[in-house]
N, C-alpha and C positions, 0 to 999 in steps of 0.2 A: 504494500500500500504506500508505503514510505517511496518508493523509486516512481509510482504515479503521481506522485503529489511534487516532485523533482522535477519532472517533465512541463508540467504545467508552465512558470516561465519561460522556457525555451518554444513550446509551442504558443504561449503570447507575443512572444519576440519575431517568428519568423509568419505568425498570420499579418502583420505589420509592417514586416522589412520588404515580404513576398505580392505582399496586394497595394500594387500602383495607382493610379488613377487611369481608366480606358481611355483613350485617345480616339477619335474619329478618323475612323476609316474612309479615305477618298479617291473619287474616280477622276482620274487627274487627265483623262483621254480617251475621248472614243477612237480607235487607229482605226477600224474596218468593219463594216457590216457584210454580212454575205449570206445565200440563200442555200443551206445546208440541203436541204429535205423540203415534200411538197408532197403530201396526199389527198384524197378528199376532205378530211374534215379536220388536218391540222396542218400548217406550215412547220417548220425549224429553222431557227435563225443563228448564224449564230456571230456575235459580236464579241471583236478584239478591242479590249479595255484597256489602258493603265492605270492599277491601281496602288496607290499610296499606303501603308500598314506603318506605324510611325510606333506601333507596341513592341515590347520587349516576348511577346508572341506570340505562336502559328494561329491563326484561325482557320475555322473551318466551315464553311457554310454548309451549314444542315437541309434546310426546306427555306421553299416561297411562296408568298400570299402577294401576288400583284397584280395590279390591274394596268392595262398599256392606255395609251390615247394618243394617236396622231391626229394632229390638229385638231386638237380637243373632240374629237368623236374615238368613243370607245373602242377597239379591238379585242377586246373579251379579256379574258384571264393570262395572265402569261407568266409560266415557267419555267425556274431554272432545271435543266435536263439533267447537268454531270456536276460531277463531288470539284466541288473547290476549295482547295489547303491557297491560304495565304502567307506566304513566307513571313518572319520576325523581322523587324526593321528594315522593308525595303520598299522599292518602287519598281515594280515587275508587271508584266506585262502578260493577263490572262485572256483565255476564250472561254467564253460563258454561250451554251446554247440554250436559247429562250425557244418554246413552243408557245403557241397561238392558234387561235379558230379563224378559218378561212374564210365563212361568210363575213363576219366581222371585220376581217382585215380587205376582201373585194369589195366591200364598201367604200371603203375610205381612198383606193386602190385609184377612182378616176383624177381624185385631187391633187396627189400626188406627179399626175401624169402633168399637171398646168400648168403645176407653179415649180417655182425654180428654188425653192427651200423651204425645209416643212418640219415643225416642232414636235419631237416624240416624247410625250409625258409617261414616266414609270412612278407608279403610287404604291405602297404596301408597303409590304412586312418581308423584314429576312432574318431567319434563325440563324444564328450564328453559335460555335463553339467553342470553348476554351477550354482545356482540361474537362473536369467535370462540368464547369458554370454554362449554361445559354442562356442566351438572352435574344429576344425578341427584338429588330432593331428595327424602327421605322426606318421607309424610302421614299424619297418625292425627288424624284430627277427630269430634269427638262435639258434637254438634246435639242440645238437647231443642225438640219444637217440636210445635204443637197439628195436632191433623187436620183442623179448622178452617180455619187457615189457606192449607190448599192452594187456589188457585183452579185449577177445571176446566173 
């Protein structure tokens, strides 16, 4: 009993030394959108990011709750496909593949065809994880970016 009641400092000391404050996580570049996949009733996208990790570590993105909107008309739900480990203190450069619903997105599909730049809104929730701890992080991203640019 003596040798658990020893410990007790020492594990106040390092819940203290070991727990930082979390730093925001940022997307500091969209490099590339491109058209992975195409079926009847879902698209796959998938977009090259750079992103910023400014913590002393890895995360990992669990699951996604978001909703898309180009030029403010909805595109349905959209999620992340594959496991993303984010590297400890760096600015690295990931592919993240987002799925989508087709009606939803040929909708929006002629507008894009007009104009010569068109704002992509991403809304939601991303789990994220750290050792044991997740945490549920809000997203509200706004993308201006040419139509141009999509490779198909």
């Amino acid at each position: 009993m003596k040798r658990i009641i020893n410990l007790y400092p020492l594990l106040f000391v390092l819940l203290f030394v070991c727990c930082k404050p979390f730093q925001e996580v940022k997307v500091t570049q969209i490099e590339s959108v491109a058209l992975a996949e195409r079926t009847n009733t879902m698209v796959k996208v998938d977009v090259g990011m750079k992103i910023n990790n400014p913590n002393n570590f890895r995360i990992k993105i669990k699951k996604s709750d978001l909703e898309g909107f180009l030029n403010g008309k909805s595109v349905g739900k959209v999620n992340i496909t594959n496991r993303i480990v984010l590297a400890a203190k760096s600015e690295k450069s990931y592919t993240m593949s987002f799925t989508a619903d087709v009606t939803q997105l040929m909708m929006s599909l002629p507008v894009l065809m007009i104009t010569k730049t068109a704002v992509l809104n991403v809304k939601g929730y991303i789990t994220a994880k750290v050792f044991i701890f997740r945490k549920r992080v809000p997203v509200d991203m706004k993308e201006r970016f040419s139509p141009d640019d999509i490779q198909f």
